[in-house]
N, C-alpha and C positions, 0 to 999 in steps of 0.2 A: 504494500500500500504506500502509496507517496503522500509526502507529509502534507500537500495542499488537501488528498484526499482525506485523511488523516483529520486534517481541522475543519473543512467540511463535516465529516460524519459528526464528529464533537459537535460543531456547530447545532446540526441537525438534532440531536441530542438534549442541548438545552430548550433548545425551541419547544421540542416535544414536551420534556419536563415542566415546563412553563406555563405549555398550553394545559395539561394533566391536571397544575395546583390550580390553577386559574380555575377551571372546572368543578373542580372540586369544593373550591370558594364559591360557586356560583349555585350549587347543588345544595351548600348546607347552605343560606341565605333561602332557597326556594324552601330547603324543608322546614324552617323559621316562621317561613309565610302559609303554612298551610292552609288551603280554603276550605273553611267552615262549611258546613252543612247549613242549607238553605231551604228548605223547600219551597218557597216562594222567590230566591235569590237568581241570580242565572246559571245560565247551566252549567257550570262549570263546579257553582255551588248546589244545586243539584241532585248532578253527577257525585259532589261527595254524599250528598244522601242518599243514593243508590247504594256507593261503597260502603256505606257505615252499615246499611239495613244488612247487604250480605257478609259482613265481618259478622254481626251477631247473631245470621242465623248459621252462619258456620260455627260460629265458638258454642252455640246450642246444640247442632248437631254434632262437634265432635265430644263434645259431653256424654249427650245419650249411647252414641256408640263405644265410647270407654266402657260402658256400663252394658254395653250389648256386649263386648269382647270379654268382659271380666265373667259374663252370665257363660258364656259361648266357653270358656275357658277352665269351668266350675263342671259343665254336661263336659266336655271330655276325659275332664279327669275323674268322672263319675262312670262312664262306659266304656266300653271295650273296643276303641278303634283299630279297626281293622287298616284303614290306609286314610291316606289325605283326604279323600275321596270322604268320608264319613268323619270327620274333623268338623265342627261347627266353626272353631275358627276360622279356618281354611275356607269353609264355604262361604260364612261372614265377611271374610277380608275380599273377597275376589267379587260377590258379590258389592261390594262398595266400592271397589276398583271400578266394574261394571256399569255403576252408577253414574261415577260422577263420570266419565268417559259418556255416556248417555245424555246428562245435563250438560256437559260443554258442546255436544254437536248441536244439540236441539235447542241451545240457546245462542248458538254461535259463537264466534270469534271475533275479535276487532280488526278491523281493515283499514288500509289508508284512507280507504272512500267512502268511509261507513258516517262521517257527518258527525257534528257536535253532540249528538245526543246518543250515537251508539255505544260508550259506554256506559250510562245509564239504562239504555236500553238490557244489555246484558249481563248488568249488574242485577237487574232490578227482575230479569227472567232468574237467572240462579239463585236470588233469594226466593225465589218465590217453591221453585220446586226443590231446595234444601230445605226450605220450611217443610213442606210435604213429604220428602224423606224422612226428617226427624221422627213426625207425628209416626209414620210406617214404624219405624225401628222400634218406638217408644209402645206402639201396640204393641209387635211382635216380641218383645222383653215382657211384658205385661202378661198378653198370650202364655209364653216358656213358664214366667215363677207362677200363673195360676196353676198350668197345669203340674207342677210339682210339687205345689202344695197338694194339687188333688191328688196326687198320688203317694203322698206320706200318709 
């Protein structure tokens, strides 16, 4: 390498570095400025109350299915699995993989072209059918400890 290229690449180098802090200055200022949840504000504000509703129906739902896995994890150590295949965990986990793989198609994806309001739009679809997953999980647990009680 020749030292003109040599102080080129250095050059190059700082620049990049430079531009990296700079960035990264410009990111924590944005996360400073968080926009507040509005529902009458614009959309932008929103849009965060889209994102707030499905942050809490996720933190709902991953609640319930802690307690779907812990139930799921309680019948297998109570019977005699014979393979993965007959594993309530296993079916439980894959089942929920399943799921939400189901809710991100059918609720979509964001796109360049998708306009101001689409991620509210598919904020506001996945809260809505993670609410309805919940309710699901929270029968079918409900379902499982009656009939265990009925069976003691």
């Amino acid at each position: 390498m020749t030292i003109a290229a040599h102080f080129s690449l250095k050059g190059l180098m700082r620049v990049g570095l430079a531009a990296l802090l700079l960035s990264g200055a410009a990111f924590s200022a944005k996360a400073d400025d968080e926009i507040e949840c509005n529902p009458d504000g614009t959309q932008m504000e929103m849009n965060a109350c889209a994102s707030d509703d499905l942050q809490k129906a996720d933190d709902e739902l991953n609640a319930v299915y802690r307690e779907a896995m812990a139930f799921a994890q309680s019948e297998d150590a109570n019977a005699e699995i014979q393979s993965d295949d007959e594993s309530a965990v296993v079916i439980l986990r894959q089942a929920q993989r399943d799921w939400i793989r189901k809710r991100d198609r059918t609720c979509g994806a964001p796109s360049a072209d998708g306009g101001s309001m689409q991620s509210m739009e598919i904020a506001s679809c996945r809260a809505e059918l993670t609410q309805k997953r919940t309710e699901e999980l929270r029968s079918m647990l409900e379902e499982g400890r009656a009939a265990n009680e009925d069976a003691q």
